[in-house]
gemmi code that builds the backbone of each chain (N, CA, C; Angstrom):
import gemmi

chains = {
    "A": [
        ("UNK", (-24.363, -8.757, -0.657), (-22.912, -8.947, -0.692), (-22.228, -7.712, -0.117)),
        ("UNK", (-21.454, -7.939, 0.824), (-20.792, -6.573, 1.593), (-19.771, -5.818, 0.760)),
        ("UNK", (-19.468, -4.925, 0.864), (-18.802, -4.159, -0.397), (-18.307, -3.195, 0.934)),
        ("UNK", (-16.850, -2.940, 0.984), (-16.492, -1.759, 1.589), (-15.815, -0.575, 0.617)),
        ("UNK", (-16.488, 0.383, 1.051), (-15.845, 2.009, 0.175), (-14.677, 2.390, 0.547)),
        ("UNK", (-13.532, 2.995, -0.131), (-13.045, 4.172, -0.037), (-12.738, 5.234, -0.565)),
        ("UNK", (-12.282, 6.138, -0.028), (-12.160, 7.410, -0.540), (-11.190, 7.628, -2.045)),
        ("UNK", (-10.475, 8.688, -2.010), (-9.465, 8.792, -3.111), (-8.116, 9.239, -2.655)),
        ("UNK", (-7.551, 9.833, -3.456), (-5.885, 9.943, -3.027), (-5.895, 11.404, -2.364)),
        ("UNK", (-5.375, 10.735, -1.021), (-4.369, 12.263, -0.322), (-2.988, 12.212, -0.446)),
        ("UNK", (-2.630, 13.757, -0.219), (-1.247, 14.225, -0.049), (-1.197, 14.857, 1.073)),
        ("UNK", (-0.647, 14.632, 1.749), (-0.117, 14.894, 3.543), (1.037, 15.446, 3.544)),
        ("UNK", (1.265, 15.921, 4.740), (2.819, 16.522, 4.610), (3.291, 16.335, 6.147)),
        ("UNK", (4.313, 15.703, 5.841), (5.392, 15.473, 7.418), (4.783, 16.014, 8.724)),
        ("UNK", (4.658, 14.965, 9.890), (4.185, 15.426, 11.085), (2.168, 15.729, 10.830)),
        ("UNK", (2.099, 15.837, 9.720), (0.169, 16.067, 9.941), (0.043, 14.342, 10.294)),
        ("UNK", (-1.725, 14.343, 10.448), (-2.125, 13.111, 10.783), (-3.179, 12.520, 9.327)),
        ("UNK", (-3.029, 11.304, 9.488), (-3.960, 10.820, 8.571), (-5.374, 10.517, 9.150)),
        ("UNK", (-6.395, 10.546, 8.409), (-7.197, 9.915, 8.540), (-8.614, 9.836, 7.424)),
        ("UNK", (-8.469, 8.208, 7.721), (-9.568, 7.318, 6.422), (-10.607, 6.447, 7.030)),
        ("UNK", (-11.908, 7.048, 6.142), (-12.954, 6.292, 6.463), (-13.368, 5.133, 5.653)),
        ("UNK", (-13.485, 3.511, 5.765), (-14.211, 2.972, 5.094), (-14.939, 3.003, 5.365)),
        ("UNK", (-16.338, 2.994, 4.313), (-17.966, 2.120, 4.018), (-18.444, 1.184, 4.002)),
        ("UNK", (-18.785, 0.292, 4.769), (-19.675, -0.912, 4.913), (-21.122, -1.029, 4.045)),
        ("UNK", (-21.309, -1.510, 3.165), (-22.478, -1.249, 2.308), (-22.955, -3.066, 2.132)),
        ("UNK", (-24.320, -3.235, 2.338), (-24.488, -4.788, 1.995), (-24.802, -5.752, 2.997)),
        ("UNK", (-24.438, -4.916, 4.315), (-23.881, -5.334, 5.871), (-23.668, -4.463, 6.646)),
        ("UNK", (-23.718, -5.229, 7.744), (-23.748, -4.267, 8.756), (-21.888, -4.736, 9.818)),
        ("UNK", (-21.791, -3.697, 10.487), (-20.289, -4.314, 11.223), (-20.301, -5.497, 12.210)),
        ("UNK", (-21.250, -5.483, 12.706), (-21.662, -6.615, 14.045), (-20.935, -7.679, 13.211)),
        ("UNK", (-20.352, -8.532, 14.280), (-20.377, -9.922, 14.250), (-18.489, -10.240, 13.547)),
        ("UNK", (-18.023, -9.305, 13.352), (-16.509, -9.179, 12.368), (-15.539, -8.365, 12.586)),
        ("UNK", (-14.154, -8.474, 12.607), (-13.319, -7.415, 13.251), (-13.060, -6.747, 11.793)),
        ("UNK", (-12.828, -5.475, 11.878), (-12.769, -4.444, 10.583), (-11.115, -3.958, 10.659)),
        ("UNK", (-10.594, -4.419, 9.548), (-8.805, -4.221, 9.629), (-8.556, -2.952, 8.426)),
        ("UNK", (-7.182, -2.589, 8.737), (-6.869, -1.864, 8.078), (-5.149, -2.343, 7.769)),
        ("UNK", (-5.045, -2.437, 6.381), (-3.431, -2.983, 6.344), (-2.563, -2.094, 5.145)),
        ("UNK", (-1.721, -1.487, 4.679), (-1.072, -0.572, 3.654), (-0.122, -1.277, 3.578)),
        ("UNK", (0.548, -0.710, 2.221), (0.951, -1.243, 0.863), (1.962, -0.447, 0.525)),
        ("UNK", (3.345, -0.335, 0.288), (4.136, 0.422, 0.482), (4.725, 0.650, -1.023)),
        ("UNK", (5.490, 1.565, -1.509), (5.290, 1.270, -3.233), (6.394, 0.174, -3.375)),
        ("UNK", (5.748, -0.913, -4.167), (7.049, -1.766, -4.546), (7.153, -2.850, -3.142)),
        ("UNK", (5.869, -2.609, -1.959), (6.576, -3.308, -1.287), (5.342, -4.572, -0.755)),
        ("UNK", (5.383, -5.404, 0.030), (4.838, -6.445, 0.758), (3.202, -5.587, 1.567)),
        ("UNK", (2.506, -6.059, 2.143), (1.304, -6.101, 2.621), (2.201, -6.013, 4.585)),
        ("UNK", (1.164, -4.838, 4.934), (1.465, -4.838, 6.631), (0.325, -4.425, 7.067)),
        ("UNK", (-0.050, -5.386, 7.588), (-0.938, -5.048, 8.857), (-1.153, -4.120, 9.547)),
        ("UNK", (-2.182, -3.430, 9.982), (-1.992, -1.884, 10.714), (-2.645, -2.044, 12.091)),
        ("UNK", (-4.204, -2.719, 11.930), (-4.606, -3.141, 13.446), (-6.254, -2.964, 12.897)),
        ("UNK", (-7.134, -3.388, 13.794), (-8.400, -3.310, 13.754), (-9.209, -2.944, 14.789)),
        ("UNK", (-10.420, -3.556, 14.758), (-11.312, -2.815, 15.590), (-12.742, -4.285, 15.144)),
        ("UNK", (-13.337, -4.700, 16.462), (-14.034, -5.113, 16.757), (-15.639, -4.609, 16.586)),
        ("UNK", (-16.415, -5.207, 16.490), (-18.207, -4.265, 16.439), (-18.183, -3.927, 18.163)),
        ("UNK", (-17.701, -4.875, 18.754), (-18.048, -4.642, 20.186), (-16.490, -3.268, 21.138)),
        ("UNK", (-16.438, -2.876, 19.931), (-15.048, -2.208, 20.368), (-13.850, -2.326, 20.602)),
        ("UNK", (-13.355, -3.794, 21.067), (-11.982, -4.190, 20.919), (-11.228, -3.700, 20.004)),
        ("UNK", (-10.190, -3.502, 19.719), (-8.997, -2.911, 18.890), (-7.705, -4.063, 19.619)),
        ("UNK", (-6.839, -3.857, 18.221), (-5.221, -4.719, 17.504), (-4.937, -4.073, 16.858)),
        ("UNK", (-3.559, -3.130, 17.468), (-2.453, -2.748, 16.714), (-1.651, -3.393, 16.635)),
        ("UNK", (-0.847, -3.341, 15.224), (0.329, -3.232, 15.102), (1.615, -2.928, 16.018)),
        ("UNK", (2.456, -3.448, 16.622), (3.521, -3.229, 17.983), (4.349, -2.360, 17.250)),
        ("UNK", (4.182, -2.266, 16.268), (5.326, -1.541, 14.852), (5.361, 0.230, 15.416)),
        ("UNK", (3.260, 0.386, 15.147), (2.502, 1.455, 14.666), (1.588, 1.749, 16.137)),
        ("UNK", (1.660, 0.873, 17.106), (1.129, 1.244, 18.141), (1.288, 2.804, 18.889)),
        ("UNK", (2.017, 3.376, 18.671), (2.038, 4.621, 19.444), (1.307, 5.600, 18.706)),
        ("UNK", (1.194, 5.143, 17.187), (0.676, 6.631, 16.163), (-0.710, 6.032, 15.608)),
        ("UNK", (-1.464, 5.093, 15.990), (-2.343, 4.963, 15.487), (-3.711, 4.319, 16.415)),
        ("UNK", (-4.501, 4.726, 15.924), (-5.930, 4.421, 16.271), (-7.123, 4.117, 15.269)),
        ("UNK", (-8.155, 2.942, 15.547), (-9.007, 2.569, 14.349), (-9.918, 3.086, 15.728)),
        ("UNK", (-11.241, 3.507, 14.529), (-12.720, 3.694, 15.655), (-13.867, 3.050, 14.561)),
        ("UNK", (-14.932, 2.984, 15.146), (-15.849, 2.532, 14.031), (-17.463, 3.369, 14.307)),
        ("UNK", (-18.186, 3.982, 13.483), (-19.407, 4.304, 14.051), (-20.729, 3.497, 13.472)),
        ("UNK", (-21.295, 2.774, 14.303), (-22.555, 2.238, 14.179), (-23.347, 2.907, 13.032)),
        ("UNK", (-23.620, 4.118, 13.617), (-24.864, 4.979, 13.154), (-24.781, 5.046, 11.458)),
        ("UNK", (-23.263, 5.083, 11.202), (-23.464, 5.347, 9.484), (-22.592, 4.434, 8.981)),
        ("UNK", (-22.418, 3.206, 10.034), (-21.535, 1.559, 9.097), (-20.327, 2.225, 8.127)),
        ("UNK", (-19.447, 2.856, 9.344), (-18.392, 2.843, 8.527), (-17.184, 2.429, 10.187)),
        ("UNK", (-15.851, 2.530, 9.727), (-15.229, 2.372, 10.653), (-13.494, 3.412, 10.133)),
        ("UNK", (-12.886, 3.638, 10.770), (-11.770, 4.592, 10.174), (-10.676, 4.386, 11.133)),
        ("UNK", (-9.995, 4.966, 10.365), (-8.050, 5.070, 10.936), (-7.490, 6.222, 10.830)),
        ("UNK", (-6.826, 6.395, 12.115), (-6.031, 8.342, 12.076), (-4.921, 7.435, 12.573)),
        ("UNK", (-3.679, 8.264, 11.652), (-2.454, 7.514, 11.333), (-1.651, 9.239, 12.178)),
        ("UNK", (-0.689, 9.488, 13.120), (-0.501, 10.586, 13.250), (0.919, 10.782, 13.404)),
        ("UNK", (1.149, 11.773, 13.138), (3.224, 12.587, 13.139), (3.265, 11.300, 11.494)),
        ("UNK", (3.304, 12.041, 10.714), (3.514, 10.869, 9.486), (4.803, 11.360, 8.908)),
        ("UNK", (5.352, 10.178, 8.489), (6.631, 10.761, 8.066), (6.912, 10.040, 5.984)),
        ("UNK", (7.643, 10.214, 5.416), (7.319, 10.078, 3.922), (7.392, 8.434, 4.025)),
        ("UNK", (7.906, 7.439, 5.394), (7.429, 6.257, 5.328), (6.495, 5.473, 5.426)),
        ("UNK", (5.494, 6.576, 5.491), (3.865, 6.275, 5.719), (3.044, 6.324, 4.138)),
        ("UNK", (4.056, 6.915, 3.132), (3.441, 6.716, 2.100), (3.310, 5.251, 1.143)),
        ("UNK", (1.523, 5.026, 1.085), (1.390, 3.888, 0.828), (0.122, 3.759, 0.375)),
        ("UNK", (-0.086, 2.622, 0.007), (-1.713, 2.628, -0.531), (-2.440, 1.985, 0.671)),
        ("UNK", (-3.310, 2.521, 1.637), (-4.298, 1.999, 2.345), (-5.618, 1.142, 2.229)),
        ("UNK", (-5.292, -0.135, 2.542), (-6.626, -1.004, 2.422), (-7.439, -0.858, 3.601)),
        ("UNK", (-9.224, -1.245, 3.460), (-9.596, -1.504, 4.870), (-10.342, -3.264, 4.189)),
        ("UNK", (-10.363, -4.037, 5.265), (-10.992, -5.406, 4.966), (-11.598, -5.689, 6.430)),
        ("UNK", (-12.701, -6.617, 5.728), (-13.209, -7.354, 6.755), (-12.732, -9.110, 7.054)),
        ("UNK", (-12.391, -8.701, 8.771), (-11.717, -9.818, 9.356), (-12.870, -11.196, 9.602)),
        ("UNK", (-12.735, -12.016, 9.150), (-13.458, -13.541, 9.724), (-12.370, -13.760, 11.316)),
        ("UNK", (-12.844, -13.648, 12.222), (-12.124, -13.272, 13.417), (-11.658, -15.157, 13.610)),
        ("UNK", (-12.448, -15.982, 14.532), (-11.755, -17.299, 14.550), (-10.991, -18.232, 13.871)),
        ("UNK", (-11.129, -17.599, 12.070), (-10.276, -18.550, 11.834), (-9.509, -17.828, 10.638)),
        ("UNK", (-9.134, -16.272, 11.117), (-8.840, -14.950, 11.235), (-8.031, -15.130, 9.267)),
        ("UNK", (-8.940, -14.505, 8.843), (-8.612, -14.126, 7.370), (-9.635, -13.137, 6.950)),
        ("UNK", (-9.021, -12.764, 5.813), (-9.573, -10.727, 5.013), (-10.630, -11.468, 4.553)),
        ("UNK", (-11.799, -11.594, 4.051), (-12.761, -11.940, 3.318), (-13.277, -10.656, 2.231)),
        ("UNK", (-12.894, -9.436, 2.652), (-13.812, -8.988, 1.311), (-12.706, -7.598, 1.815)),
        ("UNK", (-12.582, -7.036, 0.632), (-11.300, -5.690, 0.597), (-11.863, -4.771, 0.385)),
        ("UNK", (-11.360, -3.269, 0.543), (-11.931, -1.855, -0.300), (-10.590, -2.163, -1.328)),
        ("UNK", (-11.370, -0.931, -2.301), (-10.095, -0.998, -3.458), (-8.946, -0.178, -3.255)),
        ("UNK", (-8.412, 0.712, -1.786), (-7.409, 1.165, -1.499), (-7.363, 2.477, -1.680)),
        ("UNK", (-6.963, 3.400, -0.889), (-6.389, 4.816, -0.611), (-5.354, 4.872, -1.071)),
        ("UNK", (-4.655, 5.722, -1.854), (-3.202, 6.031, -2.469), (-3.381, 7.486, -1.121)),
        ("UNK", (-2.388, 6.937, -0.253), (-1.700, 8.380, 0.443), (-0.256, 8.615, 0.272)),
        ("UNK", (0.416, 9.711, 0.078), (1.551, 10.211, -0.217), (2.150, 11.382, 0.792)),
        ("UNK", (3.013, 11.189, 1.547), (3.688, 11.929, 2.274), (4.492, 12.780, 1.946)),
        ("UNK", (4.902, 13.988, 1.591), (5.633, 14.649, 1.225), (5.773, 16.560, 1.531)),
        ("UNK", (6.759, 16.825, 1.685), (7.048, 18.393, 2.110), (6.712, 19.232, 0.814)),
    ],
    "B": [
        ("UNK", (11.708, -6.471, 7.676), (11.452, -8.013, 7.804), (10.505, -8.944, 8.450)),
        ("UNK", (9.286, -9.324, 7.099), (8.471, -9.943, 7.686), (8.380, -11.108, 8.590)),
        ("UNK", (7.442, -11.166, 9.686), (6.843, -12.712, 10.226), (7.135, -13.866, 9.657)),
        ("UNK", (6.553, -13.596, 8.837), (6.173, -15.182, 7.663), (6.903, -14.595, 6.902)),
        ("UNK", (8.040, -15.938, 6.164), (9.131, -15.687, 5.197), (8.398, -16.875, 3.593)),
        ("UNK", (8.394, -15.595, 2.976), (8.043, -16.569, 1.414), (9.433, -16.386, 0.406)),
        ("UNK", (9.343, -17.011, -0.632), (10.629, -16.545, -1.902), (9.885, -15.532, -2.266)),
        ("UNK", (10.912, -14.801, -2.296), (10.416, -13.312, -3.346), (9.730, -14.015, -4.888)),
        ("UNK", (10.645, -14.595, -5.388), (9.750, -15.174, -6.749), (9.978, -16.305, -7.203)),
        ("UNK", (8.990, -16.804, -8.416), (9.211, -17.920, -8.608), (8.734, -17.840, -10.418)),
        ("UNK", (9.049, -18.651, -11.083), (8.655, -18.737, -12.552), (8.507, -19.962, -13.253)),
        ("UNK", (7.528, -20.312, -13.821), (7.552, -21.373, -14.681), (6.714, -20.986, -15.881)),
        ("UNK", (6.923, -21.677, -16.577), (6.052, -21.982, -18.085), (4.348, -22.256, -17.954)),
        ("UNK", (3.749, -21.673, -19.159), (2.177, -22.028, -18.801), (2.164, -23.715, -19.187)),
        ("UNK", (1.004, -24.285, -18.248), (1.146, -25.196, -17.779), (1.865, -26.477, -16.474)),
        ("UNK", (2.760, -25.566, -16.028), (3.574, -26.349, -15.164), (2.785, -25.946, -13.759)),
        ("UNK", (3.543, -26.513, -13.096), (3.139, -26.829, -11.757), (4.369, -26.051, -10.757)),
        ("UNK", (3.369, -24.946, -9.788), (4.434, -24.333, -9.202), (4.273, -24.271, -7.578)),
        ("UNK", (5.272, -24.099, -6.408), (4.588, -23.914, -5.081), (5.252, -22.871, -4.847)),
        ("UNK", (4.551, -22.661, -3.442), (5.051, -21.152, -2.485), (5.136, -21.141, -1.189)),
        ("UNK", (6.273, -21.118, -0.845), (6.520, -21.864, 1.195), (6.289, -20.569, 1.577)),
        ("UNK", (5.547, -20.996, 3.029), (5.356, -19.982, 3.552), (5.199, -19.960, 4.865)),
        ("UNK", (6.901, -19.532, 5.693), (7.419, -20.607, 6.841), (7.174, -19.101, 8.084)),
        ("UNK", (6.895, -19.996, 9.118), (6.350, -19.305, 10.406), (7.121, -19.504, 11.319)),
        ("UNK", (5.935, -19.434, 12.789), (6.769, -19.975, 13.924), (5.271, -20.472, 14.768)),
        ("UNK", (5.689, -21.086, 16.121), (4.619, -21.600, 16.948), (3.708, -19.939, 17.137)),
        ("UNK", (4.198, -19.472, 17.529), (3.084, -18.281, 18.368), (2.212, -17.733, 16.531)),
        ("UNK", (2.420, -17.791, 15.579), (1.695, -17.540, 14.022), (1.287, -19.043, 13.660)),
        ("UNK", (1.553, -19.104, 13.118), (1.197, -20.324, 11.695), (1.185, -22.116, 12.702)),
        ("UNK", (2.088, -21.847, 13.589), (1.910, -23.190, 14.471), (1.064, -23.540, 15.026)),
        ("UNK", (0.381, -22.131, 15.673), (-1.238, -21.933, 16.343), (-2.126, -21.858, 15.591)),
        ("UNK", (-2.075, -21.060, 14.511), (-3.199, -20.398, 14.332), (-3.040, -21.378, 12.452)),
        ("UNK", (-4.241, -20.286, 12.306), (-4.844, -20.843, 11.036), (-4.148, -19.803, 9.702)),
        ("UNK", (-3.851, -20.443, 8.700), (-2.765, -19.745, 7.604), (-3.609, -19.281, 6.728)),
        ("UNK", (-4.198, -18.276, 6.260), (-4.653, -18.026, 5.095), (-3.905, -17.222, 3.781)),
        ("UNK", (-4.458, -17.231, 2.555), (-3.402, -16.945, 1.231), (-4.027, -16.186, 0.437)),
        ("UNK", (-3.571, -15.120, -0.198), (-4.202, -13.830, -0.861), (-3.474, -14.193, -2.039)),
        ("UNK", (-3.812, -13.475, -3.371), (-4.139, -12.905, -4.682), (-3.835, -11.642, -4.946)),
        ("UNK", (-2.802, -10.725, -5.496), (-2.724, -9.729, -6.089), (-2.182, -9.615, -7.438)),
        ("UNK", (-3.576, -9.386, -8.258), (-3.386, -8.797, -9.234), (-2.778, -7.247, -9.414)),
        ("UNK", (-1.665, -7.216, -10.525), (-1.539, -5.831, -10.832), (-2.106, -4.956, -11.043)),
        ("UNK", (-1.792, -4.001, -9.387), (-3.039, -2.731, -9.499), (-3.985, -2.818, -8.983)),
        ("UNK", (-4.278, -3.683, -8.499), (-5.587, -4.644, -7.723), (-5.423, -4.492, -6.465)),
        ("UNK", (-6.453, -4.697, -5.468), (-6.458, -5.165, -3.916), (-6.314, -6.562, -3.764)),
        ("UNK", (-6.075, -6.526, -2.579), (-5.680, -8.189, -2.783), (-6.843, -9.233, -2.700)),
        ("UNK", (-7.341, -10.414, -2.781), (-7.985, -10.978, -2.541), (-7.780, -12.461, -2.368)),
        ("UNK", (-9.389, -12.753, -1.212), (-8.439, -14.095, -0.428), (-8.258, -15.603, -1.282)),
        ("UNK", (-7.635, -15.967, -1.158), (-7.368, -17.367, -2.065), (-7.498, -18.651, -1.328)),
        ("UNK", (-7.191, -18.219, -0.072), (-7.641, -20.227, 0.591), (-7.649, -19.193, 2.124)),
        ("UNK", (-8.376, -19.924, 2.643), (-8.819, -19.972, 4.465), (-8.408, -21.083, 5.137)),
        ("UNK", (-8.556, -20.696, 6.593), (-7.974, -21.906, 7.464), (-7.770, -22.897, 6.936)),
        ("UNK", (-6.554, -21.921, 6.636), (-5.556, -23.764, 5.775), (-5.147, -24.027, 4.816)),
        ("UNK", (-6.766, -24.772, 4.317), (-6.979, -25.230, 3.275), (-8.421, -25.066, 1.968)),
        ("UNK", (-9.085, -23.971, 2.450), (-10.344, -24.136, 1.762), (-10.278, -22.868, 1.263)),
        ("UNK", (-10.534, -23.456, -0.102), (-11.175, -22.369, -1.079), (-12.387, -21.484, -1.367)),
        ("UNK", (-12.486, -20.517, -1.353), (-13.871, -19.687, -1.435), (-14.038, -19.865, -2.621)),
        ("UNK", (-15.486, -19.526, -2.510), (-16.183, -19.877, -4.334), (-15.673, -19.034, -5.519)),
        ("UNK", (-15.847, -19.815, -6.588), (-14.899, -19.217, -7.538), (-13.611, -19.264, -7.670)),
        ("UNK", (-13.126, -20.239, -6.388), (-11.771, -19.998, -6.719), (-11.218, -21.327, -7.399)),
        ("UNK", (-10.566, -21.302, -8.591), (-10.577, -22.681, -8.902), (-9.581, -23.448, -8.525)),
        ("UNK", (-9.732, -25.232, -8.854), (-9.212, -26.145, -7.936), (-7.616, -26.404, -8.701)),
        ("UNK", (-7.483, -25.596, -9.697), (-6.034, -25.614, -9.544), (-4.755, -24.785, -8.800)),
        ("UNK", (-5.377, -24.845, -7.644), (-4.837, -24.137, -6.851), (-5.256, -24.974, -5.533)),
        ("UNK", (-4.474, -24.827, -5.049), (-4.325, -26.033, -3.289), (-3.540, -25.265, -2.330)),
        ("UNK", (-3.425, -25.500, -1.217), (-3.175, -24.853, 0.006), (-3.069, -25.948, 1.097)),
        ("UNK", (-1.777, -26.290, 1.545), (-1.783, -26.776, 2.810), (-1.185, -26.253, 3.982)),
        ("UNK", (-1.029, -26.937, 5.092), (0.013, -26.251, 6.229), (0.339, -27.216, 7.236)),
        ("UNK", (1.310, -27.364, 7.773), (2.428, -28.700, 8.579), (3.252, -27.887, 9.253)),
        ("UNK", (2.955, -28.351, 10.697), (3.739, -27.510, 11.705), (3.426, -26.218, 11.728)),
        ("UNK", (4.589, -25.444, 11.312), (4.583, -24.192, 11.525), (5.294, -23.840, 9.935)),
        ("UNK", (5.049, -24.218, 9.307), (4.761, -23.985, 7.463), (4.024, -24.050, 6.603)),
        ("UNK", (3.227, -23.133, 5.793), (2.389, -23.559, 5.226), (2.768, -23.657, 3.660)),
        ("UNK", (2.145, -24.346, 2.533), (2.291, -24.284, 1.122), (1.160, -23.978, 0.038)),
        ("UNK", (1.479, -23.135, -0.914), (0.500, -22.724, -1.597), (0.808, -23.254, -3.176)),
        ("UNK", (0.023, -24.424, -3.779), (0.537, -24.926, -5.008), (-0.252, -24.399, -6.396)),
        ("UNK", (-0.062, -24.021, -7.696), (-0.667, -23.840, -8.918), (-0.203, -24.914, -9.556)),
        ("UNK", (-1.430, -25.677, -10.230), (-1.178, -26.408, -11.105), (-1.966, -26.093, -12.219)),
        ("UNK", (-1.314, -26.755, -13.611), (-1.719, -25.819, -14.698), (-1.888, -24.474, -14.826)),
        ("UNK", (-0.390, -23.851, -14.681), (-0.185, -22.386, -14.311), (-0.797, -21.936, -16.110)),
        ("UNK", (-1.744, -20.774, -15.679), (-2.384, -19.988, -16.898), (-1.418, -18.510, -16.779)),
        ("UNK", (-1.468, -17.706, -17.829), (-0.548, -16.494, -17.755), (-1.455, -15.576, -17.003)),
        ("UNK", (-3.103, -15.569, -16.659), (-3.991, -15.159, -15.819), (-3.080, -15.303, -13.889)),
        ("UNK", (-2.386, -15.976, -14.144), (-2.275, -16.655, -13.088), (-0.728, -15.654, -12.263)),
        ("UNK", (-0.283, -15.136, -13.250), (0.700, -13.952, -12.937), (-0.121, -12.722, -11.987)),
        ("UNK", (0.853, -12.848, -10.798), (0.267, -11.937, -9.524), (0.780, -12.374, -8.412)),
        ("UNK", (0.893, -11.395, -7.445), (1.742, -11.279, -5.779), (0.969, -12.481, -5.188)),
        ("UNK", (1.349, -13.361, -4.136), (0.825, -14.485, -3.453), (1.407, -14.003, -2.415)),
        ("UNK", (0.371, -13.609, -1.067), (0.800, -13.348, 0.229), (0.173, -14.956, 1.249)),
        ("UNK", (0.677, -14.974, 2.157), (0.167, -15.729, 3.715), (-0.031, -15.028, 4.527)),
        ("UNK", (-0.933, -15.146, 5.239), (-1.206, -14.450, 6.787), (-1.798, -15.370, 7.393)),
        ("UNK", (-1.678, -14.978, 8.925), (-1.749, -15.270, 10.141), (-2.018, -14.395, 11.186)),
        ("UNK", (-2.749, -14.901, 12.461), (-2.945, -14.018, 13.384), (-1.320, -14.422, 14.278)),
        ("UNK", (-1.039, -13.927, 14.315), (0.434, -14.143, 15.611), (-0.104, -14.113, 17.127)),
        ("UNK", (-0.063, -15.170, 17.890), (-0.477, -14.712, 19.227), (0.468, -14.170, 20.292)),
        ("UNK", (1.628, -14.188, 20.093), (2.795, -13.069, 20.259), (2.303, -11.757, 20.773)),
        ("UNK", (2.402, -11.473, 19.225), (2.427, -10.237, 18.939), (1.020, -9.754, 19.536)),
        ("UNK", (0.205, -10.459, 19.007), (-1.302, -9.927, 19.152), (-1.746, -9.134, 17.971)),
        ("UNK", (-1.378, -9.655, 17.037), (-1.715, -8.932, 15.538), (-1.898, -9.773, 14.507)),
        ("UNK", (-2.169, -9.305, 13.603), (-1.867, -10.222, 12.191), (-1.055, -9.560, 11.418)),
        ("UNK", (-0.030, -10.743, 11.062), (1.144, -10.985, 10.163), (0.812, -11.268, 8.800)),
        ("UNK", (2.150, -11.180, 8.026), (1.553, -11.283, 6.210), (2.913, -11.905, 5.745)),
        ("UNK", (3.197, -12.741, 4.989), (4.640, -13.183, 4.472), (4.995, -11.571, 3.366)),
        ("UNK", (6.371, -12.075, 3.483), (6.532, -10.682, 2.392), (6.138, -10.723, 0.977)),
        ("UNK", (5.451, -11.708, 0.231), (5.089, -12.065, -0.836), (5.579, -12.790, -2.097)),
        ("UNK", (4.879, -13.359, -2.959), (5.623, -14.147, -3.971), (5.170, -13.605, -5.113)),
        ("UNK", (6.635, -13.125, -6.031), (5.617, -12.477, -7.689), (6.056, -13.811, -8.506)),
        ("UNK", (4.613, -14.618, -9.166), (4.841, -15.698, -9.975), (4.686, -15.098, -11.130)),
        ("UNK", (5.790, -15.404, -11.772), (5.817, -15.335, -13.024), (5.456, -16.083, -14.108)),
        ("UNK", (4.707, -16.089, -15.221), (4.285, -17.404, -16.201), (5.404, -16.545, -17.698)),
        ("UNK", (6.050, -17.670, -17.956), (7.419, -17.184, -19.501), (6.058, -17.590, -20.364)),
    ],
}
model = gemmi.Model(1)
for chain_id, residues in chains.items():
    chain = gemmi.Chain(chain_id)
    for i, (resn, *xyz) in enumerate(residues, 1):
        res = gemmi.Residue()
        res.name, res.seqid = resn, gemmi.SeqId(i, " ")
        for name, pos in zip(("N", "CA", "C"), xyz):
            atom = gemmi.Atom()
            atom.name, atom.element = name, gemmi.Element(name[0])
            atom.pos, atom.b_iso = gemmi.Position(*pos), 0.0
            res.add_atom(atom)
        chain.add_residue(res)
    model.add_chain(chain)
structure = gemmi.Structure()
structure.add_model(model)
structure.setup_entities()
């Protein structure tokens, strides 16, 4: 059963960059697009963009200029650098795995608490 | 302001029967396939129906999922107070070239 990891809570500060690795454990990445979507406090679910086994990537048109997903084979994980962050970036970060054709989350990490602040 | 537009909330009594619209457009939900998440308080979310209409295991059958046109609906019947938690929709948008999420529904059980 695939299980993705994450880390624990950061605190960032204005203009640094983020960046989070999930764990693929159970499975391997082939064959599934790997998403990343955050959680705003109090607020709705947004999409951030993903990343393909074969490398393709989908951003967000929102978040397209400040962000990038990569993924590495070698140790089945895949990650997101979020960059120039501002205190509207504070949010709880999910990563999930995409069922690509008939495109839904099938299995979640339990979320990054990141917090932006001076 | 999200893609996909849901009611912010909705409430009924345990036992009743409740739904959750969850309205699109052609390039999201008209094309593509609607799926429906689960958030428990404090929780990650998790998925509740796939293309469409199908339930993953474990999920039980008082709960249904359809979609018409470019709207989809998410119904509880025999609402349990278990059953209190955020109800999202998503979609891939071929627009955009992303995936979309409705802004969510908090059901309430009195």
């Amino acid at each position: 059963q695939v299980q993705l990891q994450q880390g624990g809570a950061y605190l960032l500060k204005p203009s640094e960059t983020l960046s989070l690795t999930c764990g693929v454990s159970g499975g391997s990445l082939s064959g599934f697009f790997w998403s990343w979507v955050r959680q705003s406090p109090g607020k709705g679910l947004e999409w951030i963009g993903e990343i393909h086994h074969s490398g393709d990537t989908n951003y967000s048109p929102s978040l397209k200029s400040r962000v990038s997903v990569s993924m590495d084979t070698s140790t089945n994980q895949f990650s997101l650098n979020l960059r120039s962050l501002t205190a509207a970036d504070t949010a709880v970060y999910y990563c999930a795995r995409v069922v690509d054709f008939y495109y839904y989350m099938d299995v979640w990490g339990r979320g990054t608490t990141v917090t932006v602040s001076s | 302001q999200s893609v996909l537009t849901q009611p912010p909330s909705v409430t009924a009594a345990p036992g009743q029967t409740v739904t959750i619209s969850c309205s699109g457009s052609s390039p999201n939900i008209g094309n593509n396939h609607v799926s429906w998440y689960q958030q428990l308080p404090g929780t990650a979310p998790k998925l509740l129906f796939y293309e469409n209409n199908k339930r993953p295991s474990g999920i039980p059958d008082r709960f249904s999922a359809s979609k018409s046109g470019t709207s989809a609906t998410l119904g509880i019947t025999g609402l349990q107070t278990e059953d209190e938690a955020d109800y999202y929709c998503g979609a891939w948008d071929s627009r955009l070239g992303s995936g979309v999420f409705g802004g969510g529904t908090r059901v309430t059980v009195l």
